[in-house]
C-alpha distance (Angstrom), angle and dihedral (degrees) to the residues before:
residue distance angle dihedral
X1 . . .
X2 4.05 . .
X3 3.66 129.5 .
X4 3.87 111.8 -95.4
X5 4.10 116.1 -93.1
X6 3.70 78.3 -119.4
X7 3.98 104.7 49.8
X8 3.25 136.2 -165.6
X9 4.13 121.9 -164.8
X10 3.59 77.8 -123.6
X11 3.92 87.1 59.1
X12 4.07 89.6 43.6
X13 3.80 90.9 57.1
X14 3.83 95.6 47.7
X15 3.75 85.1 59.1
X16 3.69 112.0 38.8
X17 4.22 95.8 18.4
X18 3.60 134.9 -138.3
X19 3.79 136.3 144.6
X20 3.96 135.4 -83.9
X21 3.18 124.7 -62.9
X22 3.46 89.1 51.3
X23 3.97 124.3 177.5
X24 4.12 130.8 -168.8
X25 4.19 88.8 -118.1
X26 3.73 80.8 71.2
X27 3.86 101.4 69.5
X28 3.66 96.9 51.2
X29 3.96 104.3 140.8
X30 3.95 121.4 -96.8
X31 3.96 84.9 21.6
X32 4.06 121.3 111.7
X33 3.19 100.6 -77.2
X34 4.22 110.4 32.8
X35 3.60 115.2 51.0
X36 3.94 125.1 -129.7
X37 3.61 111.1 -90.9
X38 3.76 94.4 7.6
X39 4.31 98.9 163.0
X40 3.80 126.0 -102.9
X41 3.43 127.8 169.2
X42 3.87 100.3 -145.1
X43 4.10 89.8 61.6
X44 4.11 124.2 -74.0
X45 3.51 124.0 -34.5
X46 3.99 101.6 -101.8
X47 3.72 110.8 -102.8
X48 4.09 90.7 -153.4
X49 4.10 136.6 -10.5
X50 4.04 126.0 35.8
X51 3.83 101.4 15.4
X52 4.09 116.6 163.6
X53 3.67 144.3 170.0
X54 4.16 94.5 -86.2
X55 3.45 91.3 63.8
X56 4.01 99.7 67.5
X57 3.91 83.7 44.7
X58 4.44 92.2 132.1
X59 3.64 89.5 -3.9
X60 4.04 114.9 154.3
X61 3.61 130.3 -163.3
X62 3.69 99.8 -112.3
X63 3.76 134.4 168.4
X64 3.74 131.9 171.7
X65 3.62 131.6 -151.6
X66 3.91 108.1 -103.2
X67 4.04 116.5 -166.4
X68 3.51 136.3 152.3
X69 4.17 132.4 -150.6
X70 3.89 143.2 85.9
X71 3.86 114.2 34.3
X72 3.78 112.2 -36.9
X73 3.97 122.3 -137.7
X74 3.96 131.5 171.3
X75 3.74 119.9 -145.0
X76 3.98 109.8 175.3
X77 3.78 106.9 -60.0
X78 3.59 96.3 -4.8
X79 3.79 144.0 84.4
X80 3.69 122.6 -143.0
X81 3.76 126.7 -151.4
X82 3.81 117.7 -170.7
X83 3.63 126.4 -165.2
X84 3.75 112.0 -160.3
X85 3.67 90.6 166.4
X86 4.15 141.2 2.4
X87 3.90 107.7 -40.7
X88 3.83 139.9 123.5
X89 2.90 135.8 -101.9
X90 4.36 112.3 -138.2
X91 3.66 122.8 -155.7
X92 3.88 115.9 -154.6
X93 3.65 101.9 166.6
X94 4.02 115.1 19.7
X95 4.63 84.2 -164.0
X96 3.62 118.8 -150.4
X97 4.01 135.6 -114.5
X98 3.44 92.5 -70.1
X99 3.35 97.8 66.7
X100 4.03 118.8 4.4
X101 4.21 126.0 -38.0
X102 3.75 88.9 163.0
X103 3.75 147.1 79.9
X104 3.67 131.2 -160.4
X105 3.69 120.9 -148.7
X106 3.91 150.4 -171.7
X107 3.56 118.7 -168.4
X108 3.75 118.5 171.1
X109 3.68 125.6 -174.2
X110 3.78 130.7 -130.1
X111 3.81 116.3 -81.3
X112 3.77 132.5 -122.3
X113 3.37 122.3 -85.1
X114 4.05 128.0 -145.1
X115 4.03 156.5 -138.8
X116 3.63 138.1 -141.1
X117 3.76 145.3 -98.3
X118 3.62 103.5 62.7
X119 4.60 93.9 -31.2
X120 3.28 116.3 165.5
X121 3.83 125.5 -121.5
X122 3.37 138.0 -79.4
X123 3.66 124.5 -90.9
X124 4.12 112.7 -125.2
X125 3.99 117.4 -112.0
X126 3.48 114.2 -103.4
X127 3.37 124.4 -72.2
X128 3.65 128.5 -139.5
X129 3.59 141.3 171.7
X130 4.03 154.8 157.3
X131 4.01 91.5 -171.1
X132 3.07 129.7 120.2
X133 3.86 96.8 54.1
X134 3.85 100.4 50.0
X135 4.24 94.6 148.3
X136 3.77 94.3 52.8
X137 4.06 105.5 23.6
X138 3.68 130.3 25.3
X139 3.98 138.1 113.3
X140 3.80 122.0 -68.9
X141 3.53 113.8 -135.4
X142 3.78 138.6 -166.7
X143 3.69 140.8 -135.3
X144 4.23 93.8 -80.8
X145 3.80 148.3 106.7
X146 3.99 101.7 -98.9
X147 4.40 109.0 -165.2
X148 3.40 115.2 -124.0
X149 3.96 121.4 -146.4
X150 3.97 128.3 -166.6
X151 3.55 119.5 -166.0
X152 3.94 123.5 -139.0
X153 4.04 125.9 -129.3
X154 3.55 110.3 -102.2
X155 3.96 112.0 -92.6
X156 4.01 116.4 -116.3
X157 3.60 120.0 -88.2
X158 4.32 127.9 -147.4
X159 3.27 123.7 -112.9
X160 3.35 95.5 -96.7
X161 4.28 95.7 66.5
X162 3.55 134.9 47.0
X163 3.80 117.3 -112.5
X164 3.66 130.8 -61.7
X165 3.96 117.7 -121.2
X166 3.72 127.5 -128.4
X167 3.61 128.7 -104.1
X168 3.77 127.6 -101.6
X169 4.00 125.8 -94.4
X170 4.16 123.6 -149.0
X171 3.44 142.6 -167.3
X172 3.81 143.3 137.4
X173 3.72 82.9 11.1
X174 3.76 93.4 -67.0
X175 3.91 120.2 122.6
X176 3.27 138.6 -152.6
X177 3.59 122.7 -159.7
X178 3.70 122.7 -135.4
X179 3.89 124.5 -110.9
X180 3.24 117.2 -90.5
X181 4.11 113.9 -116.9
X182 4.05 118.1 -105.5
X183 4.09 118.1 -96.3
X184 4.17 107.8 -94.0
X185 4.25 115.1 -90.1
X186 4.12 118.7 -105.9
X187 4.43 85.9 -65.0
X188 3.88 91.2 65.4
X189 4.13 122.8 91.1
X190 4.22 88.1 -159.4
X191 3.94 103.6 51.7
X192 3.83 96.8 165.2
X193 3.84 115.2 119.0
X194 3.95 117.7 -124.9
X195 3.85 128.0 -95.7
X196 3.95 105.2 -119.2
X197 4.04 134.5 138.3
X198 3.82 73.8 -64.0
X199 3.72 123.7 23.7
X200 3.80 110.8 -119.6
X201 3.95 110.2 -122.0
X202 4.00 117.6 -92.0
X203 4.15 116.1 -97.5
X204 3.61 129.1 -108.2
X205 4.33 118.0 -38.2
X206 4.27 99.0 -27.3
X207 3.73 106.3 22.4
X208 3.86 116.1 125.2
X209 3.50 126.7 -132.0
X210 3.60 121.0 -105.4
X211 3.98 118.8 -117.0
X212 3.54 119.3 -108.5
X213 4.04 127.5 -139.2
X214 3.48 93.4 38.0
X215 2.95 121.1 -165.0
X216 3.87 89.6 27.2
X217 4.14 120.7 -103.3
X218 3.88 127.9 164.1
X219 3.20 123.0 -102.1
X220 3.76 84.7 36.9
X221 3.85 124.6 -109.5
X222 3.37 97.7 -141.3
X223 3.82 155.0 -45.7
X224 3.76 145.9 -66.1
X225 3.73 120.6 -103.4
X226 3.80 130.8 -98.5
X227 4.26 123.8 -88.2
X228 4.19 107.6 -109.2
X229 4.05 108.8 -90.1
X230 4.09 125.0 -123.8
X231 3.88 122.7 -55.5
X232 3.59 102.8 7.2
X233 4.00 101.0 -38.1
X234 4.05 121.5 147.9
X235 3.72 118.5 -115.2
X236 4.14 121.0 -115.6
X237 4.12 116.1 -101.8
X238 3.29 122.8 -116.3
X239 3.40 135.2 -98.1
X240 4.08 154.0 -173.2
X241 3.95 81.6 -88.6
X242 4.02 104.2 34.6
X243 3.47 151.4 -82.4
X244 3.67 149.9 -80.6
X245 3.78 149.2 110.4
X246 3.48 86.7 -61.4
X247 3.89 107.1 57.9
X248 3.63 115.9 -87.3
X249 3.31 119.0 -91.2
X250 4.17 121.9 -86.0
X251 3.61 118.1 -112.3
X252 4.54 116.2 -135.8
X253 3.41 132.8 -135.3
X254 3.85 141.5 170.6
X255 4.01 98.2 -166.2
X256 3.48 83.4 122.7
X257 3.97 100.6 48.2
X258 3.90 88.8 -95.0
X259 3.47 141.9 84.8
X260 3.77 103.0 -114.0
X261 3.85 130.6 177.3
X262 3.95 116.1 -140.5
X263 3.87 143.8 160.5
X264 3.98 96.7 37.6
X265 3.60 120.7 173.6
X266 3.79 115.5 -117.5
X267 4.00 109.9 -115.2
X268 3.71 122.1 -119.7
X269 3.86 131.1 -79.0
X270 3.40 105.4 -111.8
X271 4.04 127.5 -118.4
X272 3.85 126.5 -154.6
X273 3.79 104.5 -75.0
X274 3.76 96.7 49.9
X275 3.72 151.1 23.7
X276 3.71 126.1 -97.6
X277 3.46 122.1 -83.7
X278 4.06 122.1 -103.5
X279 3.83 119.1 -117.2
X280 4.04 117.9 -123.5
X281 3.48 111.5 -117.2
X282 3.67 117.3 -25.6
X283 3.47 83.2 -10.0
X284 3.70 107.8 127.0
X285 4.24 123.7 -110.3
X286 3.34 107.5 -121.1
X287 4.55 136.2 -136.9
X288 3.73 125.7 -63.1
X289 3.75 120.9 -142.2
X290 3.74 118.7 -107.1
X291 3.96 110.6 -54.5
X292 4.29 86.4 64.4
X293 3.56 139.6 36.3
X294 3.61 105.9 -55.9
X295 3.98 101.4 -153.3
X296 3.64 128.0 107.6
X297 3.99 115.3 -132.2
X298 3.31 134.7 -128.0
X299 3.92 126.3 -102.0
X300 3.65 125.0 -113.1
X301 3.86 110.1 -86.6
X302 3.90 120.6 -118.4
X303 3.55 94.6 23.5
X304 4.02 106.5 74.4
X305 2.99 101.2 -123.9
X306 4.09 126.4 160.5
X307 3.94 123.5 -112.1
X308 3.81 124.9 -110.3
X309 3.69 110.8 -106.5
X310 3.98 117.8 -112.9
X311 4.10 114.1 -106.7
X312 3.50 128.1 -112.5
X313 3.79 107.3 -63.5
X314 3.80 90.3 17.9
X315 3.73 108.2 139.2
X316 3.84 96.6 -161.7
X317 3.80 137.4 40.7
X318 4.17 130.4 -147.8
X319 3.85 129.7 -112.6
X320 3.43 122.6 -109.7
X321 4.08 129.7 -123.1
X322 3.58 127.8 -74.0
X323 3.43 119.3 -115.0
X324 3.95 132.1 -110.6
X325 3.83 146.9 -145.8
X326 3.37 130.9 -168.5
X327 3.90 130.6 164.3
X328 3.58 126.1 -167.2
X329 4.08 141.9 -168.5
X330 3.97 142.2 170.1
X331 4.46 106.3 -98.3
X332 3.44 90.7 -172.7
């Protein structure tokens, strides 16, 4: 509620507070009792000198969150903070209602990583958010240091192994859990894709699919992996959007101020009677069988996405996508 366009002090201290006797010097801006920045239509609320009742004409008790850490971005009203890698994230000023108290936040996990020979993909990181309703949801936060953690992409894996998963991102005290690693090509004796925020895709012909949101948080995190293709192809990871032998779909956001694709599930490896599979978005396209390059690729880094699965023959696999966090909140 904003002071009257004809105040009284008695109308300044229902706004901004403070106890009887009560004098104008008081409510000079950035002191006890008026926050820095608070809004007034007639011009800033003087910080020091002449102050009188016509400037708090439509003023309104307004303080933003102020906080410092990763690499900062403005996009309108809002500040960005992206984490590419370990940090923290350092509130100054946790505001109030009548500006910001809250955060919104995406933090996606490292995605699965995979093998050779007809693997299938990696499963994306989990994937985690509050955005897209930063004015009427969000995270308060408090005058702290909050740690920041960015998962890696799961490394390749030989032939002779399924995929390795991804490593776990933090921040805020939300988790995301890595992806889980895709099931081992037509060379490995355990085929089944790992559980992760995403279940990697299952291996070559028999190889089940990994389970997705694992361990189990609501809204989920992700996805289960994809079923093995025909004669002796790798299944497709999972993802925030799905899974199948084709990677699972990517899942968008515009936290940042763009529209950006992340937590793809890697496609799957390949076997003799067909190409590999393409990732979803970010997600990495996996191996052909001989007749084309064999390899898997790597996913897209920072966005969590799973790696392609090597084709039949293929003798290495890819590495999935690192993971991300980024927080946001209205400055002004």
């Amino acid at each position: 509620m904003a002071v009257p366009s004809n105040p009284k002090l008695s109308d300044i201290q229902t706004e901004f507070g403070g106890s009887n006797p009560i004098s104008l010097t008081e409510y000079y801006s950035g002191g006890p009792l008026v926050p820095s920045g608070s809004p007034a239509p007639n011009g800033p609320i003087p910080s020091s000198g002449a102050i009188t009742m016509g400037d708090f004409r439509g003023a309104v008790n307004a303080a933003f969150v102020t906080a410092s850490g990763g690499s900062v971005s403005t996009s309108g009203d809002f500040k960005i903070h992206t984490f590419t890698g370990p940090g923290t994230f350092a509130v100054s000023d946790a505001g109030n209602a009548g500006g910001s108290n809250t955060v919104d936040f995406l933090v996606v996990a490292g995605g699965g990583g995979s093998s050779g020979d007809g693997a299938g993909g990696g499963g994306a990181g989990g994937y985690r958010q509050s955005f897209p309703n930063p004015e009427t949801g969000g995270t308060s936060v408090s005058v702290q240091s909050y740690p920041i953690s960015v998962g890696g992409g799961g490394s390749q894996a030989p032939n002779s192994s399924g995929g390795n998963n991804g490593s776990n991102s933090s921040g805020l005290s939300i988790t995301s859990t890595a992806g889980g690693g895709g099931g081992g090509g037509n060379g490995t004796p355990d085929r089944s894709g790992n559980p992760g925020g995403s279940g990697g895709g299952g291996g070559a012909r028999s190889g089940s699919p990994g389970t997705g949101n694992s361990p189990s948080v609501s809204p989920s995190q992700g996805n289960p992996g994809g079923n093995p293709g025909a004669d002796r192809a790798g299944g497709g990871g999972g993802s925030g959007g799905g899974g199948g032998s084709s990677g699972g779909s990517s899942s968008p956001s515009t936290i940042n101020g763009s529209n950006v694709q992340r937590a793809g599930g890697g496609g799957g490896g390949g076997g003799p009677g067909g190409p590999g599979a393409p990732g979803g978005g970010g997600g990495a396209s996996a191996g052909t069988p001989p007749g084309g390059p064999p390899g898997a690729s790597n996913a897209t880094a920072n966005t969590g996405s799973g790696a392609g699965g090597g084709g039949m023959s293929s003798r290495n696999g890819a590495s999935g996508g690192s993971g991300i966090v980024i927080i946001r909140y209205k400055f002004q």
